[in-house]
C-alpha positions as CSV (number, residue, x, y, z in Angstrom):
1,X,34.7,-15.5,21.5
2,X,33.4,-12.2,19.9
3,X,29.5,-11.7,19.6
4,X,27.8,-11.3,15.5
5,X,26.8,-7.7,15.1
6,X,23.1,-7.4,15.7
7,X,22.1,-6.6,11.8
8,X,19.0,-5.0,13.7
9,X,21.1,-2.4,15.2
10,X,20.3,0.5,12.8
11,X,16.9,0.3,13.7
12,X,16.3,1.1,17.7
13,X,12.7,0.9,17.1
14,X,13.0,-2.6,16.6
15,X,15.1,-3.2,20.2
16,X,11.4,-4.5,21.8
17,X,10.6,-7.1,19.1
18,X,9.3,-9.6,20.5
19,X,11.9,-12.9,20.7
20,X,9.7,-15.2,17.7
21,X,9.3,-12.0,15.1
22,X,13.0,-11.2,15.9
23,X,14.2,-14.4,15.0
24,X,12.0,-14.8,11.8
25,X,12.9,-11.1,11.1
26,X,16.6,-11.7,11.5
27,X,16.9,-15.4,9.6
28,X,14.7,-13.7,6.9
29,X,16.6,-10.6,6.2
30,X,19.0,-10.7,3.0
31,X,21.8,-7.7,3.5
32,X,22.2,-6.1,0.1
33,X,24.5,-3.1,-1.5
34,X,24.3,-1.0,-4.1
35,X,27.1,1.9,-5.6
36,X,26.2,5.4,-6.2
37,X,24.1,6.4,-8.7
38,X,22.2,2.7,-8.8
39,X,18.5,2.9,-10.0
40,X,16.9,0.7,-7.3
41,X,13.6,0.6,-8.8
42,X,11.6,1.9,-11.6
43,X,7.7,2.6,-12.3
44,X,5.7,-0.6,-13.3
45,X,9.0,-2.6,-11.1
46,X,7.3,-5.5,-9.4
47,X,7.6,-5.0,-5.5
48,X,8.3,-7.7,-3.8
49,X,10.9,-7.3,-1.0
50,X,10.3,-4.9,2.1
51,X,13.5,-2.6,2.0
52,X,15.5,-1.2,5.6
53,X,18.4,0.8,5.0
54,X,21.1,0.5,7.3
55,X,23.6,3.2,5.4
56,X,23.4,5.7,2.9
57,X,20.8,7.6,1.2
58,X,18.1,6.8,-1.6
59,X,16.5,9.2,-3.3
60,X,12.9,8.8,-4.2
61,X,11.4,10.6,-7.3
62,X,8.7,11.0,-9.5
63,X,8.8,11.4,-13.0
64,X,5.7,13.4,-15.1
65,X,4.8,12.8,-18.0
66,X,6.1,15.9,-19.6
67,X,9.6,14.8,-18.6
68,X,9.7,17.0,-15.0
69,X,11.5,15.2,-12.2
70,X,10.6,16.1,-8.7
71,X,12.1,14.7,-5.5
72,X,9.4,13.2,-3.2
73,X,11.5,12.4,0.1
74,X,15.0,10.7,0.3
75,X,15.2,7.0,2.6
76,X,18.0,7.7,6.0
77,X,19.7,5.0,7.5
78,X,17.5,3.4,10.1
79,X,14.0,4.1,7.6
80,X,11.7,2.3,5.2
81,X,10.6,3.5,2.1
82,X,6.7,4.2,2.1
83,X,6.1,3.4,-1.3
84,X,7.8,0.1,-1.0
85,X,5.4,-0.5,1.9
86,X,2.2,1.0,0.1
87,X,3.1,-1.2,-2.9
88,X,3.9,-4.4,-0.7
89,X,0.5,-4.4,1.4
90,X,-1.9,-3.5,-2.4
91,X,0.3,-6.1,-3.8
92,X,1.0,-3.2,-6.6
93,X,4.2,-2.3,-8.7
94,X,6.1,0.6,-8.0
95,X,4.6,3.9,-9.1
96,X,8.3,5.6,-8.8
97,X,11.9,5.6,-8.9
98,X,14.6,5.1,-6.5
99,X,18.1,6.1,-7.1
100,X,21.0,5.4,-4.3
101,X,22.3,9.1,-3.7
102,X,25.6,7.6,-2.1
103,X,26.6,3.9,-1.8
104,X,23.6,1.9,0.5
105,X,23.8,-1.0,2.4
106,X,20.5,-2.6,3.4
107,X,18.2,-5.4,4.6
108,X,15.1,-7.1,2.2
109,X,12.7,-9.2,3.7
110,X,10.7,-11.4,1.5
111,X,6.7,-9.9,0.9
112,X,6.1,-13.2,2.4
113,X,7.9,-12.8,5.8
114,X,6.9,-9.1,5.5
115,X,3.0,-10.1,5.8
116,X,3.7,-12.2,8.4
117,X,4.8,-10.0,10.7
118,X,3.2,-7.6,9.9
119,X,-0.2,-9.7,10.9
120,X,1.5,-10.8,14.3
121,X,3.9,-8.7,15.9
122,X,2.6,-5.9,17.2
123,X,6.1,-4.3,17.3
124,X,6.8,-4.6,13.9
125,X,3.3,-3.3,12.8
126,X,4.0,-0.3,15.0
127,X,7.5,0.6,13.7
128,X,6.0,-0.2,9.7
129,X,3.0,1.8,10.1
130,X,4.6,4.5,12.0
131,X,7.4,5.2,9.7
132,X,4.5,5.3,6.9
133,X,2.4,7.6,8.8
134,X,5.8,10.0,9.4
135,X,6.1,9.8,5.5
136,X,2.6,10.3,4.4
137,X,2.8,13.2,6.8
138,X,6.2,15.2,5.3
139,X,4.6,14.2,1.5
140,X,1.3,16.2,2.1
141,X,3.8,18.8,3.8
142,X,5.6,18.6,0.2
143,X,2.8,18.8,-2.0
144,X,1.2,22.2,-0.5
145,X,5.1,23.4,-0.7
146,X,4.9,23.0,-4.2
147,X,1.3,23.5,-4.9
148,X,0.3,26.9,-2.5
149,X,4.2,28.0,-2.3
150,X,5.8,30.4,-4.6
151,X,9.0,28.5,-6.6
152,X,10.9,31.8,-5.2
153,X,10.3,31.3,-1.6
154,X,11.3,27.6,-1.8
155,X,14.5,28.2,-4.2
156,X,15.6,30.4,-1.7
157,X,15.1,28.0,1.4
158,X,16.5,25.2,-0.3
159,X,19.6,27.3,-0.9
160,X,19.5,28.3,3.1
161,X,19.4,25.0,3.6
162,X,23.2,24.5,2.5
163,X,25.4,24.3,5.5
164,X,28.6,26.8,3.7
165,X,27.7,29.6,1.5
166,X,29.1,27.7,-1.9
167,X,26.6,25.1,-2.7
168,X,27.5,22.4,-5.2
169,X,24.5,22.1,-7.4
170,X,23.2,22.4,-11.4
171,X,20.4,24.2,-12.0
172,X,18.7,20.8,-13.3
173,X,19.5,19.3,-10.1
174,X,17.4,22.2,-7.9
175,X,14.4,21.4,-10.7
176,X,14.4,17.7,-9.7
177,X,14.5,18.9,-6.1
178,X,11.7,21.5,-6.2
179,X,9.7,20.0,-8.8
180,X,9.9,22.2,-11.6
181,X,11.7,23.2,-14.9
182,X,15.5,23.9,-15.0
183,X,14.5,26.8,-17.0
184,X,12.4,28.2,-14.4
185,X,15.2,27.8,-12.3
186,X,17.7,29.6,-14.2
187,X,15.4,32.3,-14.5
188,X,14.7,32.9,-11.3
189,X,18.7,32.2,-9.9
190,X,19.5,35.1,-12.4
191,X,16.7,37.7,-11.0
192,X,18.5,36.5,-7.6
193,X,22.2,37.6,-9.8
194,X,21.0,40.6,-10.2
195,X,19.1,41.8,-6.6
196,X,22.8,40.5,-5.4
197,X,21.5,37.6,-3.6
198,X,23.9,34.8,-5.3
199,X,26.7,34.9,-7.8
200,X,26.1,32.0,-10.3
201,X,29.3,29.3,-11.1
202,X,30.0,26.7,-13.3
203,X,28.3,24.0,-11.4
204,X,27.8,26.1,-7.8
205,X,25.7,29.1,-6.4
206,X,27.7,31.0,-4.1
207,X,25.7,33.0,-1.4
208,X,25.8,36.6,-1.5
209,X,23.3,37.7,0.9
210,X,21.7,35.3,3.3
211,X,19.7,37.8,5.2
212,X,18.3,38.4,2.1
213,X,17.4,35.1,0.7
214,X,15.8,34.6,4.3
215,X,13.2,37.7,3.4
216,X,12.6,35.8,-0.1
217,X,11.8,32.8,1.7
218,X,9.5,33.9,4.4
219,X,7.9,36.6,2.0
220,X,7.4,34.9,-1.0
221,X,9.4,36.1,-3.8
222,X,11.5,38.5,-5.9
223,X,10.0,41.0,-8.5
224,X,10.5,40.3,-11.7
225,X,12.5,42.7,-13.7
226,X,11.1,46.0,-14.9
């Protein structure tokens, strides 16, 4: 006789729940799935489930109300999304959007259930209010990045960040990321053209010259043209 998966697996910080929030955790928790490219929620979305993601990716975003897009943080397997939290314990509707990067297979648990434990297992409390203390930490992190650091420097680390030296990418899709305008973008992945840095594609930025895109990162920039 073979043994059910344990659908808590994904999530070792959950392994020392204690037996009654385990049980009303597990006999709670609805598995869903979505495809790629699914819009999981939208601003002004009532939130009313707490979300664990056992596979896949989402990608949480903000958009402005001039149009930009920026990328707040992206959901791993194993990880809650803060804002689903924040808007589950204000009882408020979601201020932004989530889009499955990749095809995701998780776990909801009613607000209901989510209260609940929340209010008596200590466990549980500790691995909610540490994952949104992780979060809160890496989004402060995000918002000097793109308030105090120059869009050159991060361009440049993003594109480091790429494990080959072809990265698949638009130029809208690096605004999103860093938070600005895909014109900026192209602007600045040209100056990089010229200084030899990159060689611009149809659809991918090949890297040229890490070494070089390492001194734009850690320095700050490259001068505009003369």
């Amino acid at each position: 006789m073979t043994t059910a998966p344990d659908p808590l697996a994904p999530f070792p910080k959950l392994a020392a729940l204690e037996p009654e929030a385990r049980a009303a955790l597990v006999a709670a928790a609805q598995p869903i799935s979505a495809p790629a490219g699914a819009v999981l929620f939208r601003p002004g979305d009532a939130c009313e489930r707490f979300v664990m993601l056992r596979a896949g990716t989402v990608r949480v975003q903000l958009l402005s109300d001039t149009g930009h897009e920026i990328v707040l943080y992206r959901v791993r397997p194993g990880e809650t999304c803060v804002i689903t939290t924040s808007c589950l314990i204000a009882h408020d509707a979601y201020s932004a959007e989530g889009i499955a990067d990749g095809p995701v297979d998780a776990l909801v648990v009613p607000m209901a259930v989510f209260e609940s434990l929340l209010a008596t297992s200590p466990v549980f409390r500790g691995f909610v209010m540490g994952a949104f203390g992780t979060r809160l930490a890496e989004l402060m992190h995000r918002i000097d990045d793109v308030a105090f650091r120059p869009i050159d420097a991060r361009l440049a680390a993003r594109l480091l960040a790429s494990a080959g030296d072809e990265v698949a990418t638009t130029h809208q899709a690096l605004a999103i990321e860093l938070g600005t305008a895909r014109e900026v973008i192209s602007r600045r992945l040209k100056l990089f053209e010229r200084d030899g840095l990159v060689a611009l594609g149809r659809g991918t930025v090949e890297l040229r010259d890490r070494e070089g895109l390492r001194r734009v990162a850690a320095a700050g920039g490259v001068p505009p043209p003369a």
